[in-house]
Every structure is written in C-alpha cells, then in structure tokens.
matplotlib code that plots the C-alpha trace (Angstrom):
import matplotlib.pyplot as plt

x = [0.0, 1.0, 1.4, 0.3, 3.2, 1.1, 0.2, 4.0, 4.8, 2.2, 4.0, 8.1, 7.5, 6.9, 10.1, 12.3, 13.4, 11.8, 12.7, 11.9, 14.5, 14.9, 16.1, 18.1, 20.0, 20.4, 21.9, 23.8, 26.1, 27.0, 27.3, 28.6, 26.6, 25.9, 23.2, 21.8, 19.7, 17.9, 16.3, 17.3, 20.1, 17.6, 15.7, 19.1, 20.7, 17.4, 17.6, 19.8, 19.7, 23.3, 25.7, 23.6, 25.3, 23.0, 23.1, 19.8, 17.6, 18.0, 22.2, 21.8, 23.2, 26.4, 27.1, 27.1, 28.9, 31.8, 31.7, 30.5, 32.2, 31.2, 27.2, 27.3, 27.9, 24.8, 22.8, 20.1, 18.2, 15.9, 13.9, 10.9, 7.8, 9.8, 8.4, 11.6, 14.0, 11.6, 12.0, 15.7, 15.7, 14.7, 16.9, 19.7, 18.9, 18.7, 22.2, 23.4, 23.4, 22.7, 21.8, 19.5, 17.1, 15.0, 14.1, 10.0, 9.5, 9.6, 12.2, 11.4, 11.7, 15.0, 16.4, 15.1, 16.8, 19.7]
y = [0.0, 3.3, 6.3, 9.8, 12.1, 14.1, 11.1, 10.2, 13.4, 13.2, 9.6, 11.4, 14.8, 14.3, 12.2, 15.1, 18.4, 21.2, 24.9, 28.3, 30.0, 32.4, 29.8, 28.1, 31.2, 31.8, 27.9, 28.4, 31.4, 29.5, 25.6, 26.0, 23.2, 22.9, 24.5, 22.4, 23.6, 20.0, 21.5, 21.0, 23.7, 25.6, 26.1, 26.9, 29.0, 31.7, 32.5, 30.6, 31.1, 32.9, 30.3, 27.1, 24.3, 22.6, 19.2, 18.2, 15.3, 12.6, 12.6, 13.5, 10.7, 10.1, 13.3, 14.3, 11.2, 12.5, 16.3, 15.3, 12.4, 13.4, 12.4, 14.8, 18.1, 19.7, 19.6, 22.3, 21.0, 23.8, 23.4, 25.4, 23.8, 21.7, 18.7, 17.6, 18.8, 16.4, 13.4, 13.5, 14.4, 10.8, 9.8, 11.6, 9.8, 6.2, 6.7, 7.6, 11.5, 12.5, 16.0, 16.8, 19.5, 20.4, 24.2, 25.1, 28.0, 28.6, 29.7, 33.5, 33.4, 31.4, 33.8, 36.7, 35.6, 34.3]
z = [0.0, -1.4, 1.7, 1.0, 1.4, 3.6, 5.6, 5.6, 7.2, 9.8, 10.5, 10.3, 11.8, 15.2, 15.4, 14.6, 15.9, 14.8, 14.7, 13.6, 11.5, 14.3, 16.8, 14.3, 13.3, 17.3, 17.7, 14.1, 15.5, 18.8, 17.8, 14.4, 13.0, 9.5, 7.6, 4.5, 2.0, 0.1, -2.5, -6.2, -6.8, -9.5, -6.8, -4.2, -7.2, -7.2, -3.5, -1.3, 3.0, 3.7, 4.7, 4.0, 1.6, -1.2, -1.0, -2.9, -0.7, -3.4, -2.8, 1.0, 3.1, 0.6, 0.4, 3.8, 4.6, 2.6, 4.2, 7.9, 9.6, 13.1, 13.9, 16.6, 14.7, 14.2, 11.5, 10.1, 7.1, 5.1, 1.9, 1.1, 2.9, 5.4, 3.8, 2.2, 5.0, 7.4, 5.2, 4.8, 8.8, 9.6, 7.1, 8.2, 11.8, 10.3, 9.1, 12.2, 12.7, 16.0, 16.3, 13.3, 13.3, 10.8, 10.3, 9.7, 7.6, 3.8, 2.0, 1.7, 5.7, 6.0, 3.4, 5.2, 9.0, 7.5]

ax = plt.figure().add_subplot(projection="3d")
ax.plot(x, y, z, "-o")
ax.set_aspect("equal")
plt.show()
C-alpha cells in the first residue's frame, strides 16, 4: 500500500526536531553546526539562505557522509515547505546522525533571518 506524502509526514514529523528559523540562526552562531539547504540547486541558485550548503535530498546521506564524519555536529536542514527537509531528517537519523534538526518556515523566511 501506497502512503500519501502528507500522511508520511504526519508519521516522520513528530520524530524530529523542529525549529523556527529564528532559533536556528540563534543555535547556528553558537554551535557551528551545518546548515543544509535540500532543494534542487535551481531552486538553491534563485535564492539561497546565507551560509547554507546545497546538497539536494535525493544525494543527501552520501554526500554528507563524505563532508561530515562526526554524527554529533549539528545539522540544520531547510527546503521550502519543510516537507523535504523532514524526510531526509529521519533519514539523516537512520544513518546515524545525531543531532538533526529540521528548520520550519519557507524559504522567503530562512532567506530573510539568514
């Protein structure tokens, strides 16, 4: 049987840490975690948070592997709705990561904070 994305969200997002782009940029400028944007870079080219990295959802977990041995840095995922952010949150987790957060607003606010 086939899940709704929304559904699937319902089912992920409670199991991950959620912010507002305020707090993250707070936690950003003391713990020096990472800041990740998982959108497609057409999407990450036309307005980008300051400081984030693009590393597009469907390449997440290799890539980061490569740039982020240690699963205790910190970890701040954005996309536009959340939606995508929360799903490669959990997967993020299942791989190991310890301290993921994902960040709740659209894009127009991250870029705005950041």
């Amino acid at each position: 049987m086939l899940i709704p994305i929304p559904e699937l969200l319902k089912q992920v997002a409670p199991t991950q840490r959620r912010i507002s782009s305020e707090q993250a940029k707070q936690e950003l400028d003391k713990n020096h975690g990472l800041l990740i944007d998982v959108r497609e870079p057409a999407e990450h080219m036309i307005k980008a948070a300051v400081g984030a990295i693009n590393i597009p959802r469907g390449v997440l977990e290799m890539k980061l592997m490569e740039i982020e041995k240690d699963p205790a840095r910190p970890i701040y995922l954005h996309c536009a709705s959340s939606a995508r952010a929360t799903l490669s949150a959990e997967a993020l987790t299942r791989v190991g990561y310890e301290n993921v957060t994902v960040i709740t607003c659209n894009a127009e606010q991250i870029c705005q904070v950041f």
